[in-house]
N, C-alpha and C positions, 0 to 999 in steps of 0.2 A: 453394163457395169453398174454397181449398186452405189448409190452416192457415201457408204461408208466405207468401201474399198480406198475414196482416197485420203480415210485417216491412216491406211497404214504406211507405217513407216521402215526403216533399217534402222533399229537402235542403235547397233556397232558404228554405222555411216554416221547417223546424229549424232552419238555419241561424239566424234571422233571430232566432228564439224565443230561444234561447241568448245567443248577444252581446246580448242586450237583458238578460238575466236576468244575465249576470256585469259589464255596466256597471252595474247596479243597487246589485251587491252590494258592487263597487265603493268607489260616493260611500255606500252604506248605512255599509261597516266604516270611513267615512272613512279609505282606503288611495290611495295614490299611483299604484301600478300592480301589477302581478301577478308571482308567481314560480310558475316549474313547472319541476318535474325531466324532463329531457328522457332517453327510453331507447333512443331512437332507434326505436320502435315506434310501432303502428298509433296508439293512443290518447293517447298525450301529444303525438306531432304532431297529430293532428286540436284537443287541447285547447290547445295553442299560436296553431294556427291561425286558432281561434275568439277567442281571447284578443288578439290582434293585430287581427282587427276591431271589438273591443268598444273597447280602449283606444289601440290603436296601439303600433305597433313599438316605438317609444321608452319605452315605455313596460310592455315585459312584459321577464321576465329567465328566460333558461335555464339551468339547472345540469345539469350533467352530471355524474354519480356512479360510477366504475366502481371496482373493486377486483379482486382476484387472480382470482377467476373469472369476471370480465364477460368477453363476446364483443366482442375489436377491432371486431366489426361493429358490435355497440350504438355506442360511441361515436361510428363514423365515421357514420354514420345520423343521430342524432342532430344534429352538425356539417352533416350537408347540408340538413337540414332548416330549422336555423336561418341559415342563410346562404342560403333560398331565403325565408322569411321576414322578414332581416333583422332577427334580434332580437342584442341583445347575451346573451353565454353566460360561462358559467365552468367550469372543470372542475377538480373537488375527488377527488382521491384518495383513496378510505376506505381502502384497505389499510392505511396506518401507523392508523389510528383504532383498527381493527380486530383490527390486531396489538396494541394496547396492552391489547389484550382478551382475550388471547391466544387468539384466536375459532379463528383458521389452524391451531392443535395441538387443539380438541378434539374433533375427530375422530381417532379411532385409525385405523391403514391397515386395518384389518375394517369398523369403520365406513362409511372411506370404499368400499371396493370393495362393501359392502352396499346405501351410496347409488346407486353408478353401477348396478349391477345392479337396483336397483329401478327407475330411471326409464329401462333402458334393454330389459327383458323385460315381458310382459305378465301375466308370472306370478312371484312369489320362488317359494326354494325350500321355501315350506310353501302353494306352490297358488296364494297367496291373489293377486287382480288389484289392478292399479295404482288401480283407483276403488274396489276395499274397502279398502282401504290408506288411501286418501283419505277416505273416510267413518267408517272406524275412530278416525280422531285431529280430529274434529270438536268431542267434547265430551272432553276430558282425552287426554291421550297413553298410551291404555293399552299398547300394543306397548310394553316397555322400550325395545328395540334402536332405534326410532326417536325416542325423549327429545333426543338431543344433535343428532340429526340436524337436526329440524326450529328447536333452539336455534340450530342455526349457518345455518339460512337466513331463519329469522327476525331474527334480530337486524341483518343487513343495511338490511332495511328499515326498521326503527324509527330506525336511525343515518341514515337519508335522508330522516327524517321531522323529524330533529332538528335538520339540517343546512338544510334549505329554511328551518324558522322561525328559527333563529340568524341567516341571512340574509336573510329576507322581516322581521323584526321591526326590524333595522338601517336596512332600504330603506324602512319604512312600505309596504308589498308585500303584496297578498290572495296568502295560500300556499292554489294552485286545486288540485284534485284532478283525477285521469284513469279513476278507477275508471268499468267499462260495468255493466249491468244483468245481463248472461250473470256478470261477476265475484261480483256481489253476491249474484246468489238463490244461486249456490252454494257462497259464503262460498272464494270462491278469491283471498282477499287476506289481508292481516296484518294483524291484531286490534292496533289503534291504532300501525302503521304506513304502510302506504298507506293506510289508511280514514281517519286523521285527518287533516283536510286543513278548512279555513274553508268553502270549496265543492265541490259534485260536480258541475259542470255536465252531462257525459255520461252519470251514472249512468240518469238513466233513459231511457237505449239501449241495443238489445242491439250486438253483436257486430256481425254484419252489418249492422246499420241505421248505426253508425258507422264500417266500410267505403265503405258508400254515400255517406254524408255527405264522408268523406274525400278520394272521388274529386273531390265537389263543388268541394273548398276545396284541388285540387290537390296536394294530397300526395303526392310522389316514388314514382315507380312500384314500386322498390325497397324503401319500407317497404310500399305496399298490399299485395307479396307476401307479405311475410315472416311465417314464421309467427308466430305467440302463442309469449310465454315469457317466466316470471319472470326469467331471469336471474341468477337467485343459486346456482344447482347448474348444473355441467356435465351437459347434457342431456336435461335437465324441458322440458318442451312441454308445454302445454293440450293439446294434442289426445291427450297420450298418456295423462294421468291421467283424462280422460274418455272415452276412448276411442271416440272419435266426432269427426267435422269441428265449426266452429263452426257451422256450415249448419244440421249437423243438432241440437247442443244448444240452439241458439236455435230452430228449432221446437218442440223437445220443451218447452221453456220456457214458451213463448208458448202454445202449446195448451193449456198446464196453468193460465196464465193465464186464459186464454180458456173455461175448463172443458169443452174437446176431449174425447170419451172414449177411454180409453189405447189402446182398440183402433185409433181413427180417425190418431192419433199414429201407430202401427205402422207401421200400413200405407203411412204418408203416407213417414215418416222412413226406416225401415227399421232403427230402435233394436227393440230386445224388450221384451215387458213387463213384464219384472221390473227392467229396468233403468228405465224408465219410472217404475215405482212405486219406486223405490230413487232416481231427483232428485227425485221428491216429497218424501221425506222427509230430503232432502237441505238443502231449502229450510225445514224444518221445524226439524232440529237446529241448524243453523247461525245461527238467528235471532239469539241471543246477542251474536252476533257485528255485528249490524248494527242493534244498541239501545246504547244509554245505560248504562250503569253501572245495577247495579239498587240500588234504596233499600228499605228499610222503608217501608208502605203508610202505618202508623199508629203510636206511640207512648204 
């Protein structure tokens, strides 16, 4: 058996699992209907789409969130998704938010020309690769030079976080999540901004199993392609800070799930094995990030 046999799935079964699991939660938060920020991407349309079976059209709401660096394509994607769906939508500007933050000046033009260099070469100029870079700022942001950097792509998201519950709290609205399982074991989200959410109905999918599913619930051929990307820096890609397709990190995932051994991964994937053993402990540091607030055991 090939360790990518066990991404496949039954969309109609998933499907089915899901919309049962978010009406539930539903009449559980006693909420009216649902809100989800739409990014014109793979997974919040797939999580709209689910969303709109579980409660119906009328009853889910999109926000669409862009500001000074969003891609005119996220929004316009997003728009056709929801007019393929029929759900109602809104579209809220963070730039003036943002500016009141003065988020737009803290970057210095070194800074910025050191951002677009970093997410646009595979190497800065002390060597070092776009996924040690990424694994580097997992537990504290030791590199100085990237403190304000990942300040100002952060803080987007938490302003999106803040923005769906100001408006899901008004509508009486479960505020759903989009986060996949490929985001999570590698902590490729923002620590109590896309993670906080009432629900994660897709989280535990990877990547491609929620392509799969997508195609199921006809999602616009146009997002099925598009690649991965946060959206909050000109020219970050998933695929560049791991340096690998989503194909091949959701195998390398899953087999590590599956306790594969790294060599059988190798050879399957075509990743190395030091890279192998480097998301192992990927999944390991970034735990933090995907627990609770820690407390005192005892007193």
């Amino acid at each position: 058996m090939l360790i990518k046999d066990f991404l496949q799935i039954d969309p109609i079964e998933v499907s089915d699992k899901i919309v049962n699991f978010i009406r539930q939660k539903v009449e559980a938060f006693e909420r009216d209907g649902i809100i989800v920020g739409l990014s014109g991407g793979l997974d919040s349309s797939c999580v709209a789409g689910l969303s709109v079976k579980a409660v119906g059209k009328d009853n889910v709401y999109g926000l669409i969130m862009p500001e000074k660096d969003s891609s005119k394509e996220s929004a316009e994607y997003a728009e056709m998704l929801a007019n393929q769906i029929e759900i109602r939508t809104q579209v809220i500007d963070h730039a003036p938010i943002l500016e009141k933050w003065n988020l737009y000046n803290l970057l210095s033009k070194q800074d910025w020309e050191m951002g677009k260099a970093a997410f646009a070469h595979k190497r800065d100029i002390q060597g070092e690769s776009a996924f040690a870079r990424y694994m580097s700022v997992q537990k504290g942001i030791k590199p100085k030079r990237l403190r304000k950097l990942f300040a100002y792509m952060n803080m987007k998201h938490r302003i999106r976080t803040v923005t769906l519950y100001y408006y899901g709290e008004q509508l009486n609205y479960l505020v759903i999540g989009t986060s996949n399982k490929s985001e999570a074991l590698t902590g490729w989200f923002v620590k109590y901004g896309d993670s906080a959410r009432d629900i994660m109905p897709i989280r535990g999918l990877y990547k491609t199993q929620i392509k799969a599913l997508s195609k199921y619930l006809n999602v616009p051929q146009p997002i099925l392609e598009r690649e991965p990307m946060p959206d909050f820096f000109p020219g970050l890609k998933d695929n560049f800070v791991f340096e690998m397709s989503c194909e091949q990190l959701d195998s390398v995932l899953i087999g590590i799930e599956k306790g594969v051994p790294s060599k059988l991964i190798m050879e399957e994937t075509g990743v190395s094995i030091y890279t192998i053993e480097s998301i192992k402990k990927l999944t390991e540091i970034t735990n933090h990030k995907r627990s609770l607030p820690e407390v005192p055991t005892s007193f």
